[in-house]
MIMARVEX-532935 format. One line per 4 residues: number of its first residue (from 0); for each residue x, z, y of C-alpha. Coordinates in steps of 0.001 Angstrom, whole numbers, m for minus. Layout:
! MIMARVEX-532935
NUM = X,Z,Y; ...
//
This chain:
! MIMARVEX-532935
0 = 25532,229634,190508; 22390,227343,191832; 22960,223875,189749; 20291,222486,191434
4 = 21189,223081,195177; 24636,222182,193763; 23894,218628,192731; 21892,218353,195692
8 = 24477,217970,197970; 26160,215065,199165; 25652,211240,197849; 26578,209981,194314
12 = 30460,210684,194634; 29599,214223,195400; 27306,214712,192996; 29501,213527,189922
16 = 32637,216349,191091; 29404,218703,191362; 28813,217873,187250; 32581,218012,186339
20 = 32745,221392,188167; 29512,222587,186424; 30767,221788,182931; 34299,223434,183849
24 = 32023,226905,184714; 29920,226435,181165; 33296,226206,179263; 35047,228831,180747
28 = 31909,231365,180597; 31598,230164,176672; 33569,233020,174306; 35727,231688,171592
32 = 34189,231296,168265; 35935,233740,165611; 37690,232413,162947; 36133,232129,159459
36 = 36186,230008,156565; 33936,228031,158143; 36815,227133,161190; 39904,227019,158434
40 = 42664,225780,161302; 42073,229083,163075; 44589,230749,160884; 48051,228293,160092
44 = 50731,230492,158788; 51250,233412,156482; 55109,234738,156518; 56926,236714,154252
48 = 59506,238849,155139; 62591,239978,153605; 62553,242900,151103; 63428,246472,152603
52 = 64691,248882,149866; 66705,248311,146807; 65045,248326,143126; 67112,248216,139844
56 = 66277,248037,136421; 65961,251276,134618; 64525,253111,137939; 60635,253224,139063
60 = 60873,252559,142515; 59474,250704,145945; 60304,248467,148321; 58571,246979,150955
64 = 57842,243458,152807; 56166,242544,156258; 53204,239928,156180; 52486,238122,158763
68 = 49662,235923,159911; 49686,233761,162569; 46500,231771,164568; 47138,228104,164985
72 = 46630,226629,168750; 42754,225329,169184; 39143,226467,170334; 38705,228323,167495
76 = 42035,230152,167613; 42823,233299,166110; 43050,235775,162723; 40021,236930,160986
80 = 40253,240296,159332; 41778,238914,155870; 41745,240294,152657; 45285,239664,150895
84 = 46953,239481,147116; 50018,239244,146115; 50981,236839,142682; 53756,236301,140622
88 = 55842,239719,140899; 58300,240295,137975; 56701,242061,134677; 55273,245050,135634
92 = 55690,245365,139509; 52659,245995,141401; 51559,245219,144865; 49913,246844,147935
96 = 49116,245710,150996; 48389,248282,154170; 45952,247554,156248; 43989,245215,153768
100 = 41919,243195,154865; 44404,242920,158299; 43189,243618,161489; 41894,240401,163484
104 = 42767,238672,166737; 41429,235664,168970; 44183,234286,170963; 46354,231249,170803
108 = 49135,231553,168383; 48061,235644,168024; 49756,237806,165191; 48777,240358,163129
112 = 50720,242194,160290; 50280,244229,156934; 53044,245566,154966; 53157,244899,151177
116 = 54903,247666,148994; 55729,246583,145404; 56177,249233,142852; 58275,248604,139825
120 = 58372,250500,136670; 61593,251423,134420; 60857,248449,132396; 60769,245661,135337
124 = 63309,243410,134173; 66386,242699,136485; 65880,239575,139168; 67474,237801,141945
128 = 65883,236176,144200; 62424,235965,142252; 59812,234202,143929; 56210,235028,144651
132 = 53528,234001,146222; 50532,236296,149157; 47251,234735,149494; 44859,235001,151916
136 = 40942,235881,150557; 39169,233609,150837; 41435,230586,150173; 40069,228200,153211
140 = 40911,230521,155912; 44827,229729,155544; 47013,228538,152431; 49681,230899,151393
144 = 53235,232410,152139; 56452,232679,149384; 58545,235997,149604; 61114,236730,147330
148 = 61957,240150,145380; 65293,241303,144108; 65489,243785,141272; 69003,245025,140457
152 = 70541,244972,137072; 71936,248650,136116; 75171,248685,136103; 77022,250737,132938
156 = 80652,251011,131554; 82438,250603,128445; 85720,251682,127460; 87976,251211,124814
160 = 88894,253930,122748; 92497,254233,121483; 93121,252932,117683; 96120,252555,115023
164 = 96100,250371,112611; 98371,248426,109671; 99171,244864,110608; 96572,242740,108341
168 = 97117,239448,110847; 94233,240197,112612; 92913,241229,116124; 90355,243398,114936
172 = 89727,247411,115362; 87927,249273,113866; 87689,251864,117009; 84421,252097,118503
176 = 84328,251612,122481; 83536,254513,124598; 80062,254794,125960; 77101,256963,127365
180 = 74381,255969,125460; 71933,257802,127804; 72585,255447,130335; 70656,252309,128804
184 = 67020,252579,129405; 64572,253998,126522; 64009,251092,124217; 67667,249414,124778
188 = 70098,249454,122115; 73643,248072,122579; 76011,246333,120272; 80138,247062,121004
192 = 83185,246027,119767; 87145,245980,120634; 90330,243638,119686; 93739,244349,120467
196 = 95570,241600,122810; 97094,240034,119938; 97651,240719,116102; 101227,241522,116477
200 = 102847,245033,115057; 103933,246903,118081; 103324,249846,120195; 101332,250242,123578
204 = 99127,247637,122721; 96414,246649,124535; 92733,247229,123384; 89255,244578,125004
208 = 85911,246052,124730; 82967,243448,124656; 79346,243046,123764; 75887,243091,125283
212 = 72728,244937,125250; 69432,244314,123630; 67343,244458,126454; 64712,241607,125755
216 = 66283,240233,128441; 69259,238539,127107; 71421,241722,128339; 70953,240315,131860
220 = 69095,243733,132594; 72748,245225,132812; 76217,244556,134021; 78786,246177,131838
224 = 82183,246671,133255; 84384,246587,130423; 87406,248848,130715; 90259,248393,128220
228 = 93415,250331,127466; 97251,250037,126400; 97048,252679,123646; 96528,250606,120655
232 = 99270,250752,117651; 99987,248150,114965; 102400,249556,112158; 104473,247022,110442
236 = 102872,246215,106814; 105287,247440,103638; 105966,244563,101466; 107319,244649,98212
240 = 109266,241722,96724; 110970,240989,93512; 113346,238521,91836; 112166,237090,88459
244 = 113855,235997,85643; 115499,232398,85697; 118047,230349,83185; 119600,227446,84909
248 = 122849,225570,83126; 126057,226140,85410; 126311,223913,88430; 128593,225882,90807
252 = 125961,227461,93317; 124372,230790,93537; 120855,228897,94261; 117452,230095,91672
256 = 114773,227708,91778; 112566,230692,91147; 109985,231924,93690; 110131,236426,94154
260 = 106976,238183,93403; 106151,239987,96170; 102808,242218,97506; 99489,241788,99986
264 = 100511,239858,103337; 97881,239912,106427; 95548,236916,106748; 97061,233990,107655
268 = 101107,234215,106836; 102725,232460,104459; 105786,233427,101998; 109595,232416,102766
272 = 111201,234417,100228; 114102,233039,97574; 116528,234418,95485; 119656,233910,94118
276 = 122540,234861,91541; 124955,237317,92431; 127747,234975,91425; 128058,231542,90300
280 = 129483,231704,86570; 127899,231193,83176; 126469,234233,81790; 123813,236694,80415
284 = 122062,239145,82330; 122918,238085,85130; 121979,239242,89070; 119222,237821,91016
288 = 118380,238766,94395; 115463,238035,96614; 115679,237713,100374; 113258,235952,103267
292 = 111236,236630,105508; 106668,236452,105957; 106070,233263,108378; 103976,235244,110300
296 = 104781,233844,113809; 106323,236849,114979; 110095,236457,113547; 108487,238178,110105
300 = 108464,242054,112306; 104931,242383,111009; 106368,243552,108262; 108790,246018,106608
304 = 110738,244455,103541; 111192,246293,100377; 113753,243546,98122; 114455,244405,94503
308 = 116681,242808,92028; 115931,240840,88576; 119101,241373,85772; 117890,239382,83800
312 = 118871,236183,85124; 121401,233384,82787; 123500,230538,83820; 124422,228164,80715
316 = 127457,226624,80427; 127678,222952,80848; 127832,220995,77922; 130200,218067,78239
320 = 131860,216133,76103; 135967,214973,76270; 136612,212032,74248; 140299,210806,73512
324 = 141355,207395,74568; 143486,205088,73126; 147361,205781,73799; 150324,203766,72370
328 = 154186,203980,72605; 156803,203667,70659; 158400,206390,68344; 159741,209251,69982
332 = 159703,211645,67449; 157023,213332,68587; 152602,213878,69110; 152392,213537,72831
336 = 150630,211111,74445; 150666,209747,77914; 146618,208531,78237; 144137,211283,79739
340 = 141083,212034,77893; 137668,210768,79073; 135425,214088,80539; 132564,213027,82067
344 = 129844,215418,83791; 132522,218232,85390; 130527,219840,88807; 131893,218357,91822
348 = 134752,220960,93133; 136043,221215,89472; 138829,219574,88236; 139353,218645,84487
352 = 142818,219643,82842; 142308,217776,79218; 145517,216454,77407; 145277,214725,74082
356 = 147711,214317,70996; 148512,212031,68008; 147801,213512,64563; 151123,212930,63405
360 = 154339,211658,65124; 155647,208776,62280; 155000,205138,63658; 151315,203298,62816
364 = 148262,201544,64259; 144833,203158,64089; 146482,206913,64707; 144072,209917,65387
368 = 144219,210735,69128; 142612,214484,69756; 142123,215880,72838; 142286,219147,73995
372 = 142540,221679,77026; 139451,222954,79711; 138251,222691,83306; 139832,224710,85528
376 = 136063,225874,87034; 137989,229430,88465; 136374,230745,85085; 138589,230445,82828
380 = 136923,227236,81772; 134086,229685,80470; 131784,227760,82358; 131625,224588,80256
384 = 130643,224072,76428; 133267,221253,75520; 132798,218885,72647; 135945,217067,71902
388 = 135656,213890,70470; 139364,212443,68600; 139877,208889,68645; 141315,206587,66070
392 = 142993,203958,68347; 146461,205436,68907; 149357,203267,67931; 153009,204028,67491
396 = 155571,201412,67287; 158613,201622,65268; 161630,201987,66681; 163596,199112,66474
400 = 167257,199281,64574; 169866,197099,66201; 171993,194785,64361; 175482,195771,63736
404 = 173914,199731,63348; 170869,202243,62822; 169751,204149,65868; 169927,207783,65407
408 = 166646,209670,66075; 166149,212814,66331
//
């Protein structure tokens, strides 16, 4: 294009839409300056997209991710050729990007891509979700995008193994749970146990694995499936328990204050055992036996009861003393007397059958009284040690003789 003869034409009016069309032509014939640190908005974005291919702990392996950049809007639009990193992978995952440096472009809101492929090794601990970070080289061209990388955790099984035990009022077994050990990564070691559902005796019984691994990682490497089983067996536990000796004096019951011996019970329970005479009467050598049951929250079925007798168990007869009490009459030619004797102490349920006598039948004040007879106890009495105590405060009056006559007595 002639400027000159261009801005020579027409007056002033022309000549100033002759300049704006000049500078239009300069710009448009002007190429766009390529991006470079030196134009930082030519570059805006970097974009990380999501991860393609799955990794898990325990397993080298890749996966990939798309990186884009993108050019802002502006005179200096566009994507140098930019060299890339990658920062903040999990523990020993490395990163590639293809092509690196990227290719460039000079357009407007222009795209170019490079794929990243992160390796991991056996040893890459298990993440969700983990965060990193691509960066463009050098750092004024653009700032930087976030991905995210998800390694697996490796998924294993444990299973408990069938066990039988003797109730001991515990939960525990002693079974180890099944497990391939060749299916925890070189350098893991793993720590199980089982418990049976409860610590009742019974059959069918159902057995929990649990536990983690030592992974460095807080066993969050792994997820165990725990399988348990209904094949676990709690026997009953044999007890043995024995009366003792015990002397009580006679007071109509069977009952021994005594506590039975008796063998081991499992943790926790508690004794209810008792025992008792055989009969109720005074005697030597006499039968005790024990019976109760373990408080063991289960009815006592935890355990199977062996019960042996004591003979060596004595009831004393009751001592008790029957006093005579003063009795008078008037002669009747003979000993009798009307008053009961004084027995204090007979066992409620027995009855007393105690009769006492003068000493002689001839008339006088300050007579012997003596009492006699037992308690009818449905022992012959045998169950009582009686003292009797006479009394001198009987009285007989004579007989008086009526005037005109003597009175016959016989």
């Amino acid at each position: 294009m002639n400027i000159q003869a261009f801005t020579r034409l027409g007056g002033p009016s022309a000549r100033v839409a002759g300049a704006i069309v000049i500078l239009v032509w300069l710009l448009s014939a002007m190429p766009l300056q390529p991006a470079s640190a030196a134009n930082p908005m030519a570059l805006q974005t970097i974009t990380v997209g999501g991860q393609n291919g799955t990794l898990t702990y325990g397993t080298a392996a890749s996966a990939t991710f798309q990186v884009t950049l993108t050019a802002g809007n502006g005179p200096n639009a566009g994507v140098p050729a930019t060299d890339l990193s990658a920062s903040g992978l999990p523990a020993g995952a490395t990163g590639q990007f293809s092509p690196n440096p990227t290719s460039s472009c000079t357009n407007n809101g222009c795209q170019v891509t490079s794929t990243l492929t992160v390796s991991t090794l056996t040893s890459t601990p298990a993440a969700s979700a983990h965060p990193f970070t691509v960066s463009a080289n050098p750092a004024g061209i653009a700032g930087s995008g976030t991905g995210s990388i998800t390694v697996n955790r490796l998924s294993i099984t444990v299973t408990a193994a069938s066990d039988s035990k003797v109730y001991d009022g515990t939960t525990s077994s002693a079974a180890i749970p099944i497990f391939d050990a060749g299916t925890l990564v070189p350098g893991d070691t793993a720590t199980w146990t089982q418990t049976f559902d409860n610590r009742n005796a019974g059959n069918g019984k159902k057995l929990t694995p649990s536990g983690s691994v030592n992974d460095g990682n807080g066993g969050n490497n792994y997820t165990v499936i725990f399988n348990p089983v209904s094949t676990g067996s709690i026997s009953p536990l044999d007890i043995s328990v024995s009366a003792v000796a015990y002397s009580k004096t006679y007071d109509r019951t069977l009952a021994a204050a005594a506590m039975p011996t008796y063998s081991a019970m499992g943790s926790g329970d508690s004794a209810g055992f008792i025992e008792a005479y055989s009969d109720k009467n005074a005697g030597t050598g006499k039968t005790l036996i024990p019976s109760g049951i373990v408080n063991d929250g289960n009815g006592g079925n935890n355990y199977i009861y062996h019960f042996s007798d004591a003979t060596d168990g004595i009831i004393l007869a009751k001592p008790i003393t029957v006093t005579a009490i003063a009795n008078t009459k008037p002669y009747d030619g003979n000993a009798t007397a009307a008053a009961v004797p004084s027995s204090p102490g007979i066992v409620s349920g027995d009855t007393p059958a105690f009769t006492e006598a003068y000493g002689d039948k001839t008339a006088g004040t300050g007579k012997t009284l003596t009492p006699s007879g037992s308690v009818n106890d449905g022992n012959g009495g045998q169950n009582y040690s009686i003292t009797f105590m006479p009394s001198a405060t009987g009285t007989i009056t004579a007989l008086g003789v009526p005037v005109g006559g003597i009175a016959a007595v016989s």
